[in-house]
LOLUMMAR-530176 format. One record per residue (C-alpha): residue in one letter; x, y, z; residue number from 0. Coordinates in steps of 0.02 Angstrom, whole numbers, m for minus. Example, Ala and Ser with C-alpha at 12.3 -4.5 7.8 and 13.67 -1.06 7.14 Angstrom:
BEGIN
REC	A	615	m225	390	0 $
REC	S	684	m53	357	1 $
***
This chain:
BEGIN
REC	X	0	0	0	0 $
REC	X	149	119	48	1 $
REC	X	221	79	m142	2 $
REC	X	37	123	m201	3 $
REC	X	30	281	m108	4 $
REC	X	203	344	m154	5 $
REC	X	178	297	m352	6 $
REC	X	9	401	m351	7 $
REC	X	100	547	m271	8 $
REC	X	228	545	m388	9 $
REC	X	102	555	m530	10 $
REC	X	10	668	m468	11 $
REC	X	155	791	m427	12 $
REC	X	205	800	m586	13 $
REC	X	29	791	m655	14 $
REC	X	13	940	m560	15 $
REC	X	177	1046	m613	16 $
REC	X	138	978	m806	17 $
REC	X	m46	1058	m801	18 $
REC	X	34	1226	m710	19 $
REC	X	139	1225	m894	20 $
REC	X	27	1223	m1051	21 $
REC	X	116	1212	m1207	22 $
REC	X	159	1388	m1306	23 $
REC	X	48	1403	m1448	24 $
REC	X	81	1508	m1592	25 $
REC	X	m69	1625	m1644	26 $
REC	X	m98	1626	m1819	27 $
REC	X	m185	1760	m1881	28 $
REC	X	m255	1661	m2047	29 $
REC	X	m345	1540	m1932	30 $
REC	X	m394	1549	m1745	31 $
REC	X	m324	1482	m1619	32 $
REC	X	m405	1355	m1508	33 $
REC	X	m379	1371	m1313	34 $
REC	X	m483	1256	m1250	35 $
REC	X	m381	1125	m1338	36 $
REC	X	m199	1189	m1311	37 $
REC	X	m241	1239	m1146	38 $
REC	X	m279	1197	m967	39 $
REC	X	m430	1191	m868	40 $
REC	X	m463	1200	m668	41 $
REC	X	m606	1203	m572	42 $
REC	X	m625	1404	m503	43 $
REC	X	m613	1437	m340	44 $
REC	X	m653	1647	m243	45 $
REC	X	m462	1669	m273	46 $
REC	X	m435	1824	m393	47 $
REC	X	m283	1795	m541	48 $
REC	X	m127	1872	m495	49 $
REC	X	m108	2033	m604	50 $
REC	X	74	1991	m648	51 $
REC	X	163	1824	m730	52 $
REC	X	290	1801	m588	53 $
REC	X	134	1761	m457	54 $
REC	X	42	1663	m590	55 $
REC	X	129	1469	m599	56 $
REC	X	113	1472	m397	57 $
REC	X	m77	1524	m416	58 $
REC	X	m92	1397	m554	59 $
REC	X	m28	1247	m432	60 $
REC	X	m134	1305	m305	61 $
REC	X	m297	1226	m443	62 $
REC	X	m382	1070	m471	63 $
REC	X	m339	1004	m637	64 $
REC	X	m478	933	m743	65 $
REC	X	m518	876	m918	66 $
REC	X	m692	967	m966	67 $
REC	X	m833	1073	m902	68 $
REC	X	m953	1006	m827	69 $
REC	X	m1136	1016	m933	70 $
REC	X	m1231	1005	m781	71 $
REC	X	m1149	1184	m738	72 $
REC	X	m982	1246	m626	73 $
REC	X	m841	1373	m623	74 $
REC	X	m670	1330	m704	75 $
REC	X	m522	1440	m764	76 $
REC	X	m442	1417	m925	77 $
REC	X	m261	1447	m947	78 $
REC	X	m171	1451	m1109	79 $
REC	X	16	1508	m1155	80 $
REC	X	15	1599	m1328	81 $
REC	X	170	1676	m1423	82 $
REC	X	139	1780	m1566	83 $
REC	X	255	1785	m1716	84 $
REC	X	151	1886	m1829	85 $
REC	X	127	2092	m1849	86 $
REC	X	m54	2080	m1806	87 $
REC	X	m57	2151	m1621	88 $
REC	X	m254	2162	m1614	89 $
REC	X	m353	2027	m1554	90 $
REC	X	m514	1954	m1477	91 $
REC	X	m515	1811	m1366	92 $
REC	X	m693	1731	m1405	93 $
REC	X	m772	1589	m1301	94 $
REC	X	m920	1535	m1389	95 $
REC	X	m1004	1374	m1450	96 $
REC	X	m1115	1370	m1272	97 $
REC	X	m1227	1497	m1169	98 $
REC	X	m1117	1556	m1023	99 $
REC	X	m1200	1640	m884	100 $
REC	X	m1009	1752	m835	101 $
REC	X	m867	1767	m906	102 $
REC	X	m689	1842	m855	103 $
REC	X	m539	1857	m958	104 $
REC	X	m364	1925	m897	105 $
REC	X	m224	1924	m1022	106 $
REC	X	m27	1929	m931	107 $
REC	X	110	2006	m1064	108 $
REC	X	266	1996	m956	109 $
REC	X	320	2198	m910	110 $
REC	X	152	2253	m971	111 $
REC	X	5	2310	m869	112 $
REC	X	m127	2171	m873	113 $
REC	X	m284	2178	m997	114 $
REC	X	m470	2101	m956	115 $
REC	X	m660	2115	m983	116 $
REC	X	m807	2066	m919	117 $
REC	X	m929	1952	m1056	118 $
REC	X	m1064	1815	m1029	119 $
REC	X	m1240	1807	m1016	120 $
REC	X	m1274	1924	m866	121 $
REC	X	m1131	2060	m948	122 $
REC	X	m1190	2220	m988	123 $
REC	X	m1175	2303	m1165	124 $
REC	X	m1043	2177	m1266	125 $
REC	X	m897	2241	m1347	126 $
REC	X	m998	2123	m1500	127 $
REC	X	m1180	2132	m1531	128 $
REC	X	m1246	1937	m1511	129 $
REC	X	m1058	1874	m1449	130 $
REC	X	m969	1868	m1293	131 $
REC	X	m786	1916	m1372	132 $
REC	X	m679	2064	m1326	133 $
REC	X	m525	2144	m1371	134 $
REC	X	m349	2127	m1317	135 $
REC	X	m169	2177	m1374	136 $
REC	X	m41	2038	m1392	137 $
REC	X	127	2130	m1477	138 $
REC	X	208	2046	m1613	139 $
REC	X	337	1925	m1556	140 $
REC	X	257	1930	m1359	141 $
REC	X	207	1769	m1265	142 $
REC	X	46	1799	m1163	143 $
REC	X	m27	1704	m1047	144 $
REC	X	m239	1714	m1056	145 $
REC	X	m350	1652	m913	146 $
REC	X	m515	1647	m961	147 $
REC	X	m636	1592	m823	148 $
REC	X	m805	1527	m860	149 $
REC	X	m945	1505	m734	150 $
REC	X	m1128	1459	m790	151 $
REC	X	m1265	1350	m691	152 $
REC	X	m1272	1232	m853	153 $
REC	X	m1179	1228	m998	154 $
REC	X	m1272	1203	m1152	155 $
REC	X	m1125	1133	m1234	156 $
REC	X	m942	1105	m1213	157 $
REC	X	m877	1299	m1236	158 $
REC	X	m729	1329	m1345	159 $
REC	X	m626	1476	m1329	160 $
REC	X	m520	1553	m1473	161 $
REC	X	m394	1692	m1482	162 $
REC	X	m450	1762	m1679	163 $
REC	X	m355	1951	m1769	164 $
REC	X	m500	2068	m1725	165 $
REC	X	m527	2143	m1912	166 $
REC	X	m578	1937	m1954	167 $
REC	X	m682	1941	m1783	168 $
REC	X	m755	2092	m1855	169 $
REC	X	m822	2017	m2008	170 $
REC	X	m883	1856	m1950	171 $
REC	X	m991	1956	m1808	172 $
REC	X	m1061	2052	m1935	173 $
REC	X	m1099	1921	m2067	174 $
REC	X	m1170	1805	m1900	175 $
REC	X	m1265	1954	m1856	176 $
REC	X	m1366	1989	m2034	177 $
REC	X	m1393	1807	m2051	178 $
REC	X	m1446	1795	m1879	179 $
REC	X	m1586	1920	m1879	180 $
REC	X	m1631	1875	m2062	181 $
REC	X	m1675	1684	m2020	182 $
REC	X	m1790	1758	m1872	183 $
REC	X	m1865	1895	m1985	184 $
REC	X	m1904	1770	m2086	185 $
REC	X	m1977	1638	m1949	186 $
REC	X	m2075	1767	m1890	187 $
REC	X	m2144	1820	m2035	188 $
REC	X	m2200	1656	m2116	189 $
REC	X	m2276	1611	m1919	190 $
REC	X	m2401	1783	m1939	191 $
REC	X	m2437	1744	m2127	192 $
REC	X	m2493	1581	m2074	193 $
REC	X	m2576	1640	m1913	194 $
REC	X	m2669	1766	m2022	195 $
REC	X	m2727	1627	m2159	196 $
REC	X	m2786	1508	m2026	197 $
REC	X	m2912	1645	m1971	198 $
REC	X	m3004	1643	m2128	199 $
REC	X	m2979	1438	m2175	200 $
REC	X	m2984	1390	m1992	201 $
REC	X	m2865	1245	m2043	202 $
REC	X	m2766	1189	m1876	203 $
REC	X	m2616	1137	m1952	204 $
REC	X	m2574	1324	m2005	205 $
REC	X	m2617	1364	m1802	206 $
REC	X	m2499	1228	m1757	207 $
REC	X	m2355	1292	m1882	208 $
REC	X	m2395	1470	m1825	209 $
REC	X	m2355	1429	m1642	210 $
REC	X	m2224	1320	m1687	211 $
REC	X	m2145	1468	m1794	212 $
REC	X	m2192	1576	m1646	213 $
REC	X	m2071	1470	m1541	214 $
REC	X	m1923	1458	m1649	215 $
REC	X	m1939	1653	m1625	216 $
REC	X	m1940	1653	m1450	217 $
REC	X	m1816	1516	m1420	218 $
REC	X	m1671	1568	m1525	219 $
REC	X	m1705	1754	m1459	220 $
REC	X	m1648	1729	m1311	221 $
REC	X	m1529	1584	m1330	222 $
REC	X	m1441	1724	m1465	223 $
REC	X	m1458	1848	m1313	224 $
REC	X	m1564	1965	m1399	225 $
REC	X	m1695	1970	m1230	226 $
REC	X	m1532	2008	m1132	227 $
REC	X	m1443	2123	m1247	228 $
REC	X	m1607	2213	m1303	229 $
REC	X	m1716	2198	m1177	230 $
REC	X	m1598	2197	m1049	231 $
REC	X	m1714	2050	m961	232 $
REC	X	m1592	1914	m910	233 $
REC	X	m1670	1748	m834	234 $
REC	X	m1600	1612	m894	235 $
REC	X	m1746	1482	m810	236 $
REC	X	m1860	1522	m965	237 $
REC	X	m1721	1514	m1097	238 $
REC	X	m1787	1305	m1133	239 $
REC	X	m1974	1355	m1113	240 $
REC	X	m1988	1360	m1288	241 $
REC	X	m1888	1224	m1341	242 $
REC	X	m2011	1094	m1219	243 $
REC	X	m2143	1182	m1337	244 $
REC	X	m2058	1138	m1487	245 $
REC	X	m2112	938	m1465	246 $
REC	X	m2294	996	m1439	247 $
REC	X	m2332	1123	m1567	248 $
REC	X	m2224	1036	m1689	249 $
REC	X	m2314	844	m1649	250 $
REC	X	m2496	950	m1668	251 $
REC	X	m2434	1010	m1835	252 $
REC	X	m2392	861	m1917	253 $
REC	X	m2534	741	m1841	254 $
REC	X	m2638	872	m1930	255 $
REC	X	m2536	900	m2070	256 $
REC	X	m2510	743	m2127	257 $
REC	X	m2685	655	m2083	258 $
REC	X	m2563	522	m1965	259 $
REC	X	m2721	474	m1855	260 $
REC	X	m2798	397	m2036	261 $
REC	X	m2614	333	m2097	262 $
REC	X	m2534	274	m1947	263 $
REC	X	m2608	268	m1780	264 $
REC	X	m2461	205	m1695	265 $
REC	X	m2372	358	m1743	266 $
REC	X	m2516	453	m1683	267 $
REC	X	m2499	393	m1510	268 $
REC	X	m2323	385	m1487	269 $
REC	X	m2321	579	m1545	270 $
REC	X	m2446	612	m1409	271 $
REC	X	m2340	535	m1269	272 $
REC	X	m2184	628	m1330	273 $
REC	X	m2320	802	m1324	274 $
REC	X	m2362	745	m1150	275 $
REC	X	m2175	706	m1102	276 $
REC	X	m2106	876	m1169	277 $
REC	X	m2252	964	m1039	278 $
REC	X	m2231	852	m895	279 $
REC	X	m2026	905	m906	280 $
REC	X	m2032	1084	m946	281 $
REC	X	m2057	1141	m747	282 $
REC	X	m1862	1076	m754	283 $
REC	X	m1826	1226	m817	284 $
REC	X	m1869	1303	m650	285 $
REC	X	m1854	1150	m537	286 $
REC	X	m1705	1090	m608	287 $
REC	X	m1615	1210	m695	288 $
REC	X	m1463	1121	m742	289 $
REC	X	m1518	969	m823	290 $
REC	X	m1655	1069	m936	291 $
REC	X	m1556	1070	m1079	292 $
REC	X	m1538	898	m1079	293 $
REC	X	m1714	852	m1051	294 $
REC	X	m1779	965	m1193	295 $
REC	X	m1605	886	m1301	296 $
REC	X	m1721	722	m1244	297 $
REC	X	m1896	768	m1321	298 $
REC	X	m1831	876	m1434	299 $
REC	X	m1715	737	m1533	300 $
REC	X	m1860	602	m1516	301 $
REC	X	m1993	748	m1617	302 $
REC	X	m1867	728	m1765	303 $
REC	X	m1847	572	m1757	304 $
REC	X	m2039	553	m1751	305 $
REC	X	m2076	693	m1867	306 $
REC	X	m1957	593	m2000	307 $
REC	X	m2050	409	m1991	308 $
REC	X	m2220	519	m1998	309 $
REC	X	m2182	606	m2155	310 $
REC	X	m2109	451	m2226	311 $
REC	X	m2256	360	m2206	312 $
REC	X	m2387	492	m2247	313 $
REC	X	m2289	493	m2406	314 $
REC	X	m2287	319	m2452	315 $
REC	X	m2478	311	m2420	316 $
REC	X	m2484	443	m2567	317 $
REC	X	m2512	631	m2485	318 $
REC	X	m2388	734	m2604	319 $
REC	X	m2363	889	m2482	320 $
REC	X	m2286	784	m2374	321 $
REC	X	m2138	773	m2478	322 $
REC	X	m2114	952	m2433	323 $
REC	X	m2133	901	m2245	324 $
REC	X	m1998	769	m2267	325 $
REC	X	m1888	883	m2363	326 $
REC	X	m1887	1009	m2205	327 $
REC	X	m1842	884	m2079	328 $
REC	X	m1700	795	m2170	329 $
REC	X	m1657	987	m2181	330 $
REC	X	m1666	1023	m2010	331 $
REC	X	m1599	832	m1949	332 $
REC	X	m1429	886	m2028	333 $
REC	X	m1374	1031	m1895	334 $
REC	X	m1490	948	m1777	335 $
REC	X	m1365	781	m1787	336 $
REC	X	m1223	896	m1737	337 $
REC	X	m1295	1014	m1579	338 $
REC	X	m1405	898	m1502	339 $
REC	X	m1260	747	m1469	340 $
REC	X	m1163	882	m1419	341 $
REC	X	m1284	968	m1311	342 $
REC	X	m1287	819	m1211	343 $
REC	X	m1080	796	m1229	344 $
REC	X	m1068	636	m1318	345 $
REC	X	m954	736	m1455	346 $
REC	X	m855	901	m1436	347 $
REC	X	m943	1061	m1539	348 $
REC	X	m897	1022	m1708	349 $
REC	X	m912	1181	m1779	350 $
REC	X	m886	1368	m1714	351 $
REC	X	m1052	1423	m1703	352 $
REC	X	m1171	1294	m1665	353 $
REC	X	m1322	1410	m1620	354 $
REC	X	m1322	1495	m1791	355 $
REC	X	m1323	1341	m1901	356 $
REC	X	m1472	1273	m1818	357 $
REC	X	m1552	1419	m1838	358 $
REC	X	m1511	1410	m2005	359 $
REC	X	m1573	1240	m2032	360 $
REC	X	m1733	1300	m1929	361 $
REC	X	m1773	1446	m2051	362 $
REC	X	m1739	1306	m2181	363 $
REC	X	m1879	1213	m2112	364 $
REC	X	m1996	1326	m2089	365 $
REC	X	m1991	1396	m2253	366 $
REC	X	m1995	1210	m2321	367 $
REC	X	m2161	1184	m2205	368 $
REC	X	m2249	1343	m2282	369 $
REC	X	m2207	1265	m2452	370 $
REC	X	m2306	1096	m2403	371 $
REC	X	m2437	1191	m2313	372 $
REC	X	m2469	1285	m2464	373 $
REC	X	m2432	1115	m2560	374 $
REC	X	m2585	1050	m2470	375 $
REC	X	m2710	1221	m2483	376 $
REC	X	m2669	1184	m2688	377 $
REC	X	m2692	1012	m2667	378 $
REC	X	m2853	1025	m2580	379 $
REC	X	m2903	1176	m2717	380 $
REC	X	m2887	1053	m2861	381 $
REC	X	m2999	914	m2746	382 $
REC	X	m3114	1049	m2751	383 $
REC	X	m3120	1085	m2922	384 $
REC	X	m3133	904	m2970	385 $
REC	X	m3269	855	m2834	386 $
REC	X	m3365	1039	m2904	387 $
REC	X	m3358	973	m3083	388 $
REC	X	m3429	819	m3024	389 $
REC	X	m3564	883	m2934	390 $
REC	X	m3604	1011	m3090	391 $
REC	X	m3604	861	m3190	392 $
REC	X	m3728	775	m3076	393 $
REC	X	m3826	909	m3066	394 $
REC	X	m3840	938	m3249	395 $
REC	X	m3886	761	m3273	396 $
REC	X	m4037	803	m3144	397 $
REC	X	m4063	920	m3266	398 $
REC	X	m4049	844	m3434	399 $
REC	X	m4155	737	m3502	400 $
REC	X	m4059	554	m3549	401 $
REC	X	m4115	522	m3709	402 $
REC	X	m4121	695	m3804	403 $
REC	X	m3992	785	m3721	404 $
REC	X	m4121	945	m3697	405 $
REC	X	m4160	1010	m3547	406 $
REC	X	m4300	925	m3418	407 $
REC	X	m4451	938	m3338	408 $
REC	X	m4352	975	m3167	409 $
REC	X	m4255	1093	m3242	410 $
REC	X	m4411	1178	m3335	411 $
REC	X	m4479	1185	m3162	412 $
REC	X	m4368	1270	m3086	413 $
REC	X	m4317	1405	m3250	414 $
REC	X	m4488	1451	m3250	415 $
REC	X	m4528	1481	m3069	416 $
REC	X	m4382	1598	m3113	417 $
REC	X	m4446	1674	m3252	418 $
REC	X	m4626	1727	m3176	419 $
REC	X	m4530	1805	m3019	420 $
REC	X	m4547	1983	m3010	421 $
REC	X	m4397	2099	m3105	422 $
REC	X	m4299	2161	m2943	423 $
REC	X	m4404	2087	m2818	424 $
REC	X	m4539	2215	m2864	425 $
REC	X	m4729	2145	m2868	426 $
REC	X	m4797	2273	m2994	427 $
REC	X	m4647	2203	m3105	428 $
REC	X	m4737	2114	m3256	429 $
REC	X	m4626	1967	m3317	430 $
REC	X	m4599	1974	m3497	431 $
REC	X	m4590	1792	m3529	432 $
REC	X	m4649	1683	m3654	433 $
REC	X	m4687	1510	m3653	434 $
REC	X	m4736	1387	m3794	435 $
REC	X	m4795	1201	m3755	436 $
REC	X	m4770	1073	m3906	437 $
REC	X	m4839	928	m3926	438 $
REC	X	m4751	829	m4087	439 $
REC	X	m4878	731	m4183	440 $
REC	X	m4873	562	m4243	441 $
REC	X	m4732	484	m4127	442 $
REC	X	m4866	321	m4060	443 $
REC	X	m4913	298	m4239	444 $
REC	X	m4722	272	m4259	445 $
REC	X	m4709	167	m4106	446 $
REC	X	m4849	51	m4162	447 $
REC	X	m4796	50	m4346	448 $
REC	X	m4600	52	m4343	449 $
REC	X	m4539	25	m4135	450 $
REC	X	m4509	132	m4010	451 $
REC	X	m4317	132	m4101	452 $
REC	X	m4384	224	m4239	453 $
REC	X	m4482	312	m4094	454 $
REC	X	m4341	359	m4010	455 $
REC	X	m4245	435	m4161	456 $
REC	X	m4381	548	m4187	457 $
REC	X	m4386	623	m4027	458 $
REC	X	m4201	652	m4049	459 $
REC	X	m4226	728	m4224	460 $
REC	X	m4348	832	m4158	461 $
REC	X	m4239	896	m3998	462 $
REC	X	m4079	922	m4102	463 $
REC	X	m4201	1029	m4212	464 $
REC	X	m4288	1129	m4080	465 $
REC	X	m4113	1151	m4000	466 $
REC	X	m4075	1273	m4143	467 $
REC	X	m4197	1393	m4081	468 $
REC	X	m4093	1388	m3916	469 $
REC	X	m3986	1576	m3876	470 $
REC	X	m3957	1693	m3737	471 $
REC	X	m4134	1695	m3673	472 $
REC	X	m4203	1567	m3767	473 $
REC	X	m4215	1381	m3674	474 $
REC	X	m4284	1204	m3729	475 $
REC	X	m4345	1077	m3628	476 $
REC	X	m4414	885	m3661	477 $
REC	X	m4552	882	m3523	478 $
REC	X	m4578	678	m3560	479 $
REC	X	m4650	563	m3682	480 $
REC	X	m4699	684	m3872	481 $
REC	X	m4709	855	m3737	482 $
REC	X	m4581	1000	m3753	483 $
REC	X	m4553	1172	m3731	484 $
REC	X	m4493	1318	m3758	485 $
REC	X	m4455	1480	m3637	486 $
REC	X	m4408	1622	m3717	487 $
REC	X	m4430	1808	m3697	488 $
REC	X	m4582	1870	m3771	489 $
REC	X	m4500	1973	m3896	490 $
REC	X	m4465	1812	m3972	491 $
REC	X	m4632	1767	m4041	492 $
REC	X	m4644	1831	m4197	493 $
REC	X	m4477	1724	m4241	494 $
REC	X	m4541	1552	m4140	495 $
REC	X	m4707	1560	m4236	496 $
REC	X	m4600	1568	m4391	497 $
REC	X	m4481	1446	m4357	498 $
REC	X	m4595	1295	m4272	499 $
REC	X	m4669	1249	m4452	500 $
REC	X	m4505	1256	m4526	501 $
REC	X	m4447	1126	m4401	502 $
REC	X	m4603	999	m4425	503 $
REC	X	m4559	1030	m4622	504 $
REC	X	m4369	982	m4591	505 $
REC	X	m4434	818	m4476	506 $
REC	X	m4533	748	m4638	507 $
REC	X	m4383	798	m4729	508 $
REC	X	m4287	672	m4623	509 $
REC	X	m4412	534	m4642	510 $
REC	X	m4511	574	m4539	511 $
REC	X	m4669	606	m4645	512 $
REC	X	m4803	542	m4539	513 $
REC	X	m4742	690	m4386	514 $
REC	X	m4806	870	m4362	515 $
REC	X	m4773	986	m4247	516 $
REC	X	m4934	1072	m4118	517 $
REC	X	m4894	1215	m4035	518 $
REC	X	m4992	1338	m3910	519 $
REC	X	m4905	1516	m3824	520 $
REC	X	m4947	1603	m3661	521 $
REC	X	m4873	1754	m3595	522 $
REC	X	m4815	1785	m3438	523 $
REC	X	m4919	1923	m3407	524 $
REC	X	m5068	1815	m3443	525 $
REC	X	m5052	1714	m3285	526 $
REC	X	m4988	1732	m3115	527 $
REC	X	m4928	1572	m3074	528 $
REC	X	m4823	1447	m3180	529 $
REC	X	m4972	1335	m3168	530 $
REC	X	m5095	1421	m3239	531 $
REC	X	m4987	1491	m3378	532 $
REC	X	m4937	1303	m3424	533 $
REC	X	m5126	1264	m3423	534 $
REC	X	m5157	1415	m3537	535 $
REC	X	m5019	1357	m3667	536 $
REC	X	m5081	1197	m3645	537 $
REC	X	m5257	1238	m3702	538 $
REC	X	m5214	1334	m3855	539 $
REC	X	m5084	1191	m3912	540 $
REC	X	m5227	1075	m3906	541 $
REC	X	m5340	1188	m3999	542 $
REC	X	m5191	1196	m4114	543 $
REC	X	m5207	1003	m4125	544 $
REC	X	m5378	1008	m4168	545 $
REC	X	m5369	1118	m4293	546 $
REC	X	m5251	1035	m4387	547 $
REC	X	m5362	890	m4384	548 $
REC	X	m5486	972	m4474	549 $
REC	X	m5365	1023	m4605	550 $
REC	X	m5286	902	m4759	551 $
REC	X	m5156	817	m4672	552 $
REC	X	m5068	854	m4854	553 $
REC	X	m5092	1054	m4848	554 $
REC	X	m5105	1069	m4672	555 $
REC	X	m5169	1238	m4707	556 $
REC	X	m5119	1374	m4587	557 $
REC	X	m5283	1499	m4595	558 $
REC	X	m5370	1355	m4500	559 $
REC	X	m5236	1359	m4375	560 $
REC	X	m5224	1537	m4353	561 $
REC	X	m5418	1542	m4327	562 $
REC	X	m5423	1380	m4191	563 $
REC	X	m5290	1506	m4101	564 $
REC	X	m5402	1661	m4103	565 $
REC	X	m5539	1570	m4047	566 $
REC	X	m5430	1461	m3899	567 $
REC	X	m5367	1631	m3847	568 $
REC	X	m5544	1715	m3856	569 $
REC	X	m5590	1558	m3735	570 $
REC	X	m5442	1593	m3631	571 $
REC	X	m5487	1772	m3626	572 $
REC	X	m5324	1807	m3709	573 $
***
C-alpha cells in the first residue's frame, strides 16, 4: 500500500507541475487559435488571478486540474500560453459554441500592465452585438498568458474559446449578425402569414405551424441573447421554455398536417406521449435548472426522429405535400445531428457556431413547411375543383333529359318559377316571358308501326331541331313522352311562330313524314302562377291540335290554325 501511495503521489506531482505548464501556442492570424484544446482547465475557486506572470505558476498549482466542463454547470479557469510571431497586435479572445452565464478574461504580457473584460450572459452592453468576445493587445513577437474563467449554472455545450485578429472577428460578427436576424425575420414572418390565413380557413395545421414558428422566434431570441442584450431581461430559467414547446406544437402540426391518425395510428400515439412528455418536463426549467437542456435535447431529438418516420409514411400512403414536410426535416436533422449529441456531450462542438447553423437549418424548415402547407391548400383547391365538376355534372344530369340531351321537366320547373318572379323583387314588375308548349304529332303511330327505335330517333330529331332555336334567353326543354317546350322572352314570338313549321317541315324531310309539330303560347303576363300559364299554353296547343285535324293532313293549311288560335285565346280570354 505504501508503494501504491508513493507511485500516485509521484504522478500526481508531476501531473500537477505539467498542467501549471501548457504548451506555447503560436497565434496565427489566418486561422484561430483554439484554447480550449492547447490549454488547461481548473475548477475556479473565490481566489482572484494574480495581475502579474511572476505570481501566476504558484496560483496555477494552487488549482484542481480537470479535463472538461461540466454540462450540468460549474466554475473553471482556463489557462493558455500563446506567443505571437506575426505583426497583427489586435485581437479578440472569443469563447463561444455554449450559453455562459459570466465570463472573465485576464491576459498577462510579461512587463506590461494586465488587460481584461467582463462578457457572458449576465454582462452588460458587449464589446460584439450577439457574442461574448472582446478585445486585447498581444505585440508581435510577445508570449501571453490568457485566463479565461467561465462560470454558468449549465452549460449548453462544451464551450470553446479562441484567440482570432479582430478585423476577421469583425467580419464574422457582422456576417453572424445579418444572417442571424434575417433567419428570425423570416420565422417570424411566415408564423403571422400563417396565423393570419388560418383565421379565414380555420385549418389547424397552419395554427400549429404558426405557434411552432412563434417558438423558434422566442427560443433562438434569447438563446442568441437578444432578450438580454435588447431587452436587458436576463433569466436564464425560461431560456428552454420554448424548446419543451417545440415537441408539442411541432407533434400537433404534423398529426394534422399529414392526416397520421388515418395513416398510422401508432405514430399518432407515440407523438402524443412525446407532447405529453415535453409538458410534464418543462417545470425543469425552474425546478431543475441544470439538467433542462438535456431534457428538452431528450424530447426535442425524439420529435425529429418522429416527425421523419411520420412524413415518410404519410408519403408512401400517397399525400404529395408531405414530400415538402420530409424535405424540411431531413433539412433540419442535418445541424440537428451535430448540436443535439453535443448538447448532451457525447461529441465536442464540431463547428464554431453551433447556435447559428441550427437556426439556419430552422429557417430552412420553416420555409420548407410553408411550401407543403401551401402544397396542401393547392392540393385540396384542385380536390375541389374536381369534386365541383362532379357535382355540376350530376346536377346537370338532374337536369338533362337522358335520351335527347335537352333540358327536363325539373329543370323547366325550376327556370320558370324563375322566369314569372318579379324583375328586382318588385310585385308590380310584369314578367316578360314567353312560353310555348309542343306537342309533336305522330310519334305512337311510329311506335306502333316502326318500334319505339324508330320512336326514339324521332324524338331526338326533333330535340336536335328545336335546339337550334336555343340563344341567350331562349331555353328548350323535353317535359316527357312527345311534350316540349320552349321559354323564351316574349320578344321572341314573332320568330318562334316562324320557325316551329319550318322545323315539323325539316322532320318529314328526315323521314319522318307521318310527324307534325302542335304548338300553343302564353305570356307571362297572362297568368300569375307557372301553373296556370302552363294550363293556358296547354289549351291553345290542343286547340292547335284540333285544328289541324280538321285540315288536309297534305296542306295542313295554316288559316285554319291561325283561326283555332283566335278562338282558344278568345276562350282563354287572351
Amino acid at each position: 500500500m505504501a508503494l501504491v501511495l508513493a507511485l500516485l503521489l509521484l504522478w500526481w506531482l508531476p501531473g500537477a507541475a505539467w498542467a501549471a505548464m501548457p504548451a506555447l501556442l503560436a497565434i496565427d492570424p489566418d486561422r484561430p487559435a483554439d484554447l480550449m484544446r492547447e490549454g488547461r482547465l481548473y475548477e475556479a475557486g473565490e481566489d482572484e488571478p494574480p495581475a502579474d506572470v511572476q505570481r501566476l505558476e504558484p496560483w496555477l498549482a494552487g488549482l484542481r486540474p480537470v479535463a472538461r466542463v461540466d454540462l450540468h454547470g460549474g466554475r473553471y479557469w482556463l489557462h493558455a500560453l500563446v506567443h505571437n510571431p506575426s505583426a497583427v497586435s489586435q485581437w479578440v479572445v472569443d469563447p463561444h459554441a455554449s450559453l455562459v452565464e459570466r465570463i472573465r478574461v485576464r491576459v498577462l504580457v510579461p512587463g506590461q500592465p494586465a488587460q481584461g473584460f467582463e462578457s457572458g450572459y449576465l454582462a452588460g452592453q458587449p464589446e460584439y452585438p450577439l457574442h461574448y468576445g472582446g478585445d486585447v493587445t498581444v505585440p508581435p513577437g510577445a508570449v501571453a498568458h490568457v485566463l479565461v474563467r467561465l462560470e454558468s449554472p449549465y452549460f449548453a455545450r462544451f464551450p470553446r474559446v479562441s484567440l482570432v485578429p479582430e478585423s476577421a472577428y469583425r467580419h464574422a460578427v457582422l456576417s453572424e449578425v445579418v444572417l442571424t436576424l434575417a433567419a428570425l425575420g423570416a420565422i417570424g414572418t411566415l408564423a403571422f402569414y400563417n396565423l393570419f390565413v388560418f383565421f379565414g380557413t380555420r385549418d389547424r395545421a397552419l395554427l400549429y405551424y404558426s405557434l411552432y414558428m412563434l417558438c423558434a422566434v422566442v427560443a433562438w431570441g434569447l438563446t442568441f441573447h437578444l432578450g438580454a442584450q435588447w431587452l436587458h431581461w436576463h433569466d436564464l430559467r425560461w431560456h428552454y421554455v420554448s424548446f419543451f414547446l417545440f415537441p408539442v406544437f411541432n407533434g400537433l402540426f404534423f398529426i394534422e398536417f399529414l392526416q397520421l391518425q388515418r395513416v398510422s395510428p401508432g405514430l399518432t400515439q407515440a407523438t402524443r406521449l412525446n407532447i405529453v412528455l415535453s409538458l410534464v418536463l418543462l417545470p425543469s426549467c425552474f425546478l431543475a435548472l441544470p439538467w433542462a437542456h438535456s431534457l428538452a435535447t431528450l424530447v426535442l431529438s425524439m420529435s425529429v426522429v418522429l416527425a421523419l418516420a411520420a412524413g415518410w409514411v404519410s408519403l408512401a400512403s400517397g399525400f404529395a405535400p408531405a414530400r415538402y414536410f420530409l424535405a424540411a426535416f431531413l433539412g433540419l436533422a442535418v445541424p440537428a445531428s451535430i448540436i443535439l449529441p453535443a448538447n448532451v456531450g457525447l461529441i465536442d462542438t464540431p463547428v464554431p457556431n453551433p447556435e447559428l447553423l441550427t437556426l439556419l437549418g430552422s429557417a430552412a424548415d420553416a420555409l420548407l413547411l410553408a411550401f407543403a402547407l401551401a402544397d396542401k391548400i393547392r392540393h385540396l383547391s384542385r380536390q375541389k375543383d374536381e369534386y365541383l365538376q362532379r357535382l355540376n355534372h350530376a346536377l346537370a344530369q338532374t337536369r338533362t333529359d337522358h335520351l335527347t340531351g335537352i333540358l327536363n321537366r325539373h329543370a323547366f320547373d325550376q327556370m320558370l318559377s324563375q322566369a314569372l318572379a318579379p324583375a328586382g323583387g318588385q310585385e308590380e314588375a310584369v314578367p316578360q316571358v314567353l312560353l310555348v308548349m309542343i306537342d309533336l304529332d305522330g310519334l305512337k303511330a311510329i311506335n306502333d308501326t316502326h318500334g319505339h327505335t324508330q320512336g326514339d330517333a324521332l324524338l331526338c330529331a326533333f330535340a336536335r331541331w328545336l335546339g337550334t332555336l336555343r340563344d341567350g334567353h331562349t331555353s328548350v326543354f323535353r317535359l316527357g313522352g312527345d311534350e316540349f317546350a320552349v321559354l323564351a322572352h316574349a320578344s321572341d314570338e314573332v320568330r318562334l311562330r316562324a320557325a316551329l313549321p319550318l322545323l315539323e317541315a325539316r322532320l318529314r324531310a328526315d323521314g319522318f313524314p307521318q310527324s307534325g309539330v302542335s304548338f300553343g303560347m302564353a305570356f307571362g303576363y297572362e297568368a300569375r302562377t307557372a301553373e296556370a300559364l302552363v294550363q293556358r299554353a296547354d289549351r291553345r296547343m290542343y286547340a292547335h291540335k284540333t285544328g289541324k285535324r280538321t285540315d288536309s293532313p297534305a296542306t295542313g293549311e295554316t288559316p285554319r290554325r291561325r283561326a283555332a288560335d283566335r278562338v282558344a285565346a278568345l276562350r282563354d280570354g287572351g
